[in-house]
DRENNU-122426 format. One line per field, with one value per atom (N, C-alpha, C): x, y negated, z negated; residue in three letters; atom name. Coordinates in nm, 4 decimals. Layout:
! DRENNU-122426
u = [X_...]
v = [Y_...]
w = [Z_...]
resn = [ala_...]
name = [CA_...]
This chain:
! DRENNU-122426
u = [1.9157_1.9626_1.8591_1.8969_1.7750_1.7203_1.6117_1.5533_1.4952_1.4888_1.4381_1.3936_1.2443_1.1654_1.0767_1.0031_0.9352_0.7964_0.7240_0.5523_0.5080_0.4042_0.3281_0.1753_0.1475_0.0050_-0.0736_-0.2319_-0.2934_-0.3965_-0.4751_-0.5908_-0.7354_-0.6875_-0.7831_-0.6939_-0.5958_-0.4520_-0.4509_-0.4368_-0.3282_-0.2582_-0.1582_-0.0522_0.0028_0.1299_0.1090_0.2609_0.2082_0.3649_0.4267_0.5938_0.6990_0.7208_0.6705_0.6765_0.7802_0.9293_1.0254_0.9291_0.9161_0.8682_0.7606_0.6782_0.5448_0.6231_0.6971_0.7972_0.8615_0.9217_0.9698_0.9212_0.7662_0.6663_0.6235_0.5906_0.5046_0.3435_0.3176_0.1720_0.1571_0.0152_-0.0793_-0.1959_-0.2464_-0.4100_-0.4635_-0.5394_-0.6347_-0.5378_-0.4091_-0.3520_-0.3355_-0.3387_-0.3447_-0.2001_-0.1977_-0.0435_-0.1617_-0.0742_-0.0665_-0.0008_-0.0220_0.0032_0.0286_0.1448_0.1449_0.2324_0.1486_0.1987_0.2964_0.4305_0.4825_0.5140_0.5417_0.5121_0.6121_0.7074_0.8282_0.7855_0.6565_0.6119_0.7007_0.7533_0.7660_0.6282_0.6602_0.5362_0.5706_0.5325_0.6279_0.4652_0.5381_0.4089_0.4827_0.3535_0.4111_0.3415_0.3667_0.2344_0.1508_0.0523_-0.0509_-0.1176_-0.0906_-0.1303_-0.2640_-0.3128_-0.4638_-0.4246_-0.4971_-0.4292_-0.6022_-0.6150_-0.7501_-0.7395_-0.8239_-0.8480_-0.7764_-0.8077_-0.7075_-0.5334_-0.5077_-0.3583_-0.3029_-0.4070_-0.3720_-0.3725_-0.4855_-0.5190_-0.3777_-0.2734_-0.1765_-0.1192_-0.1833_-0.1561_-0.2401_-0.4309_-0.4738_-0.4478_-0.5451_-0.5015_-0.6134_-0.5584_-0.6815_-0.7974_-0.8829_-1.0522_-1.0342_-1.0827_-1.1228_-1.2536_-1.3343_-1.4503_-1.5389_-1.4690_-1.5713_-1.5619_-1.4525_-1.4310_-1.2869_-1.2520_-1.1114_-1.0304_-0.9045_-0.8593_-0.8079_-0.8000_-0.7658_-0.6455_-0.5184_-0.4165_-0.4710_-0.3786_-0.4664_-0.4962_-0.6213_-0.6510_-0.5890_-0.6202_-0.5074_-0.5477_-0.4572_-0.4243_-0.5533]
v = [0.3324_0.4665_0.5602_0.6344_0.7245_0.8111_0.8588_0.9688_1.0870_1.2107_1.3292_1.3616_1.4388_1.5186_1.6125_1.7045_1.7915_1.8755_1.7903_1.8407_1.9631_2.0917_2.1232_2.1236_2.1474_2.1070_2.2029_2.1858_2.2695_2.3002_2.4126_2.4145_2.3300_2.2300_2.1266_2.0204_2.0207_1.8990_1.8058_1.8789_1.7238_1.7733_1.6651_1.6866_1.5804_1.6392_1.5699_1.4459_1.3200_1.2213_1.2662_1.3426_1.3476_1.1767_1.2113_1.1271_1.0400_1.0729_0.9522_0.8544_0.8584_0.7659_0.7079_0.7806_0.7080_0.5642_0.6086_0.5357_0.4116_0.4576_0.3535_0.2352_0.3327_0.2039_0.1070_0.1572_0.1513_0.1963_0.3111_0.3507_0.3971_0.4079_0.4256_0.5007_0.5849_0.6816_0.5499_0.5769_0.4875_0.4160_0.4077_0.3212_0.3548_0.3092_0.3771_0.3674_0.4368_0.4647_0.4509_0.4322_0.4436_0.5517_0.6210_0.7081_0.6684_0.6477_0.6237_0.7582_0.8119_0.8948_0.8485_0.8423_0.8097_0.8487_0.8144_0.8901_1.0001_0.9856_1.0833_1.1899_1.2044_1.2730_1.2877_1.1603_1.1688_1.0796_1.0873_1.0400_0.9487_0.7732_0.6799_0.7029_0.6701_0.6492_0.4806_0.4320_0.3041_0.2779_0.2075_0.1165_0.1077_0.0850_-0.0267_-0.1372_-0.2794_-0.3847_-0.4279_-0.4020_-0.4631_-0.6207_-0.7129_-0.8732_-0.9373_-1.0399_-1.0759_-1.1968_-1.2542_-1.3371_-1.4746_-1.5199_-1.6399_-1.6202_-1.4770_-1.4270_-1.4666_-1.3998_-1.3300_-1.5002_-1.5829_-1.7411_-1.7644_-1.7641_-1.8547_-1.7335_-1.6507_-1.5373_-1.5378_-1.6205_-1.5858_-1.7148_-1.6771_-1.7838_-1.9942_-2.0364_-2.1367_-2.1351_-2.2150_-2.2706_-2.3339_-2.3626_-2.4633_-2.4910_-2.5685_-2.5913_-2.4962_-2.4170_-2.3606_-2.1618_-2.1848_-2.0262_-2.0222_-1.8869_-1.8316_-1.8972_-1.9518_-1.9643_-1.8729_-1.9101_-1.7780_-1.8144_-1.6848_-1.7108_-1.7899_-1.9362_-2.0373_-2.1561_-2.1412_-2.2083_-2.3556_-2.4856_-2.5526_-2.6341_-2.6821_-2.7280_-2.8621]
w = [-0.5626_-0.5732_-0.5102_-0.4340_-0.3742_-0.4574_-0.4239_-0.5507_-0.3758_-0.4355_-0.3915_-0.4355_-0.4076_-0.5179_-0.4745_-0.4817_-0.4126_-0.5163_-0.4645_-0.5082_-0.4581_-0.5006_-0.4130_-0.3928_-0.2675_-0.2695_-0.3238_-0.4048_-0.4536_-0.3773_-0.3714_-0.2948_-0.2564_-0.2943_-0.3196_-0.2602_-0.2177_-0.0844_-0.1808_-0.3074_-0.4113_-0.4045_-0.4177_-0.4851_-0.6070_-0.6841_-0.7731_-0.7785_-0.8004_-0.7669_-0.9392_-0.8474_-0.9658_-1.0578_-1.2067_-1.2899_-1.2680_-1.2167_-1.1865_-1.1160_-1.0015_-0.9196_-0.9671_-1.0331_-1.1036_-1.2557_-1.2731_-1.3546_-1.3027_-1.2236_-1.1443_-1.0569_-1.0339_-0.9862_-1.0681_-1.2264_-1.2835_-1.2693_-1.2313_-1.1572_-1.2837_-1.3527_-1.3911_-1.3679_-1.4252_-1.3582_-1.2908_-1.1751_-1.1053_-1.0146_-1.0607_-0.9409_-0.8048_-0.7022_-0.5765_-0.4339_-0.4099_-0.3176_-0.1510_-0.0848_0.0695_0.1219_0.2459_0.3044_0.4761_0.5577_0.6535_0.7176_0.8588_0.8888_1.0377_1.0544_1.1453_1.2267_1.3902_1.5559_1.5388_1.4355_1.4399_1.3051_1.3151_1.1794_1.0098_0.9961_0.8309_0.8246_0.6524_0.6173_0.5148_0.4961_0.3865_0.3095_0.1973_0.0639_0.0004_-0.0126_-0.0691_-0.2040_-0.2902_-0.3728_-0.3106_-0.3612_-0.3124_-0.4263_-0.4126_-0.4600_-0.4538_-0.5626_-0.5839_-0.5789_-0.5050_-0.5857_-0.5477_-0.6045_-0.5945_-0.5034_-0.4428_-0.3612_-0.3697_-0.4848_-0.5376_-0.5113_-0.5745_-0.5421_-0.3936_-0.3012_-0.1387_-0.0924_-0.1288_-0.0736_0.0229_0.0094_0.0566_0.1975_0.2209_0.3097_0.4043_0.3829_0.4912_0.5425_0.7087_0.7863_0.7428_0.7319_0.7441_0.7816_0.7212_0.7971_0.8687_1.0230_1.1343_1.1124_1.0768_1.0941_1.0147_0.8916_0.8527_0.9401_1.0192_1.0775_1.0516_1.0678_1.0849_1.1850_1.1998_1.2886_1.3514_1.4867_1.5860_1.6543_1.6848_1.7889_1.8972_1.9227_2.0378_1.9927_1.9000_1.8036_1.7784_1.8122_1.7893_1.6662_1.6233_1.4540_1.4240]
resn = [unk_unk_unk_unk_unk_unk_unk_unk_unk_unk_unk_unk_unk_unk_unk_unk_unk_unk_unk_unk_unk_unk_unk_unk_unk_unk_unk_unk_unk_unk_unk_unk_unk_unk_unk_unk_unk_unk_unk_unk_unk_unk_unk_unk_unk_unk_unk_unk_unk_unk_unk_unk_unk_unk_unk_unk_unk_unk_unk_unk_unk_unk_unk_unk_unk_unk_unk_unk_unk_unk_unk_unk_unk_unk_unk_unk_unk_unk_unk_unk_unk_unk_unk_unk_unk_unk_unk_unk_unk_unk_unk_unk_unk_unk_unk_unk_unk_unk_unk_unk_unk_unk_unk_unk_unk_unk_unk_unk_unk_unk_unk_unk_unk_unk_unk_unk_unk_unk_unk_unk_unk_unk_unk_unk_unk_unk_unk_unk_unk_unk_unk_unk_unk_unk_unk_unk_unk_unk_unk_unk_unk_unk_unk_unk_unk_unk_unk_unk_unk_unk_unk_unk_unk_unk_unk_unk_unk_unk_unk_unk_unk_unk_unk_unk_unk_unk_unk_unk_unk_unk_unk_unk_unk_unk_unk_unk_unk_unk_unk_unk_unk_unk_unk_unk_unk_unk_unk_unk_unk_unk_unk_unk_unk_unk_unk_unk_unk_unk_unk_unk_unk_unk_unk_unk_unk_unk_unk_unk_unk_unk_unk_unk_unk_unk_unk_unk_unk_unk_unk_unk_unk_unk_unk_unk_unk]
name = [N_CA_C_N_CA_C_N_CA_C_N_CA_C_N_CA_C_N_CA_C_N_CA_C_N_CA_C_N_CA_C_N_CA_C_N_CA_C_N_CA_C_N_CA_C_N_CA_C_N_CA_C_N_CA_C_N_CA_C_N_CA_C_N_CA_C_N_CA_C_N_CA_C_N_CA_C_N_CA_C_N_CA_C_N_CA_C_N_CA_C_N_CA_C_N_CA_C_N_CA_C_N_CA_C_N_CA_C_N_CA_C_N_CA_C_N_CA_C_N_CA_C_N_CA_C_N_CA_C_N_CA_C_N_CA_C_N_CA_C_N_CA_C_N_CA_C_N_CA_C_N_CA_C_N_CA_C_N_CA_C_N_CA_C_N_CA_C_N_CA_C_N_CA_C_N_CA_C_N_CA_C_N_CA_C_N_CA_C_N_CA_C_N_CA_C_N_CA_C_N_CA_C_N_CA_C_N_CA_C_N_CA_C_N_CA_C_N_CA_C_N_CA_C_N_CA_C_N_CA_C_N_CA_C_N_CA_C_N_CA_C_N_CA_C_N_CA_C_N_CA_C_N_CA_C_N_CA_C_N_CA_C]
């Protein structure tokens, strides 16, 4: 369902996220959002996922020898 909502900024460039959406994320004080500004100037706000190293494991790329593997790289 879409949501609309409209903050304003204070003299200090907060602003404040309307409690729906903070709800709907589940966000919390300290939790942290993203800000991407796009070539067609909107602007998306996302979550942002703390996850710890063990979590991310299956996302990075493999070890070769003890280094990163690189595009090329063969198996």
């Amino acid at each position: 369902m879409p949501y609309k909502s409209q903050s304003t900024l204070t003299s200090k460039g907060q602003i404040t996220l309307p409690a729906e959406l903070r709800r709907r994320w589940g966000l919390k004080p300290g939790d942290r959002v993203d800000f991407t500004l796009e070539d067609d100037g909107r602007v998306v706000l996302r979550r942002w996922f703390r996850r710890s190293i063990l979590e991310a494991r299956d996302d990075l790329p493999p070890l070769v020898g003890g280094q990163p593997r690189r595009k090329g790289d063969k198996p």
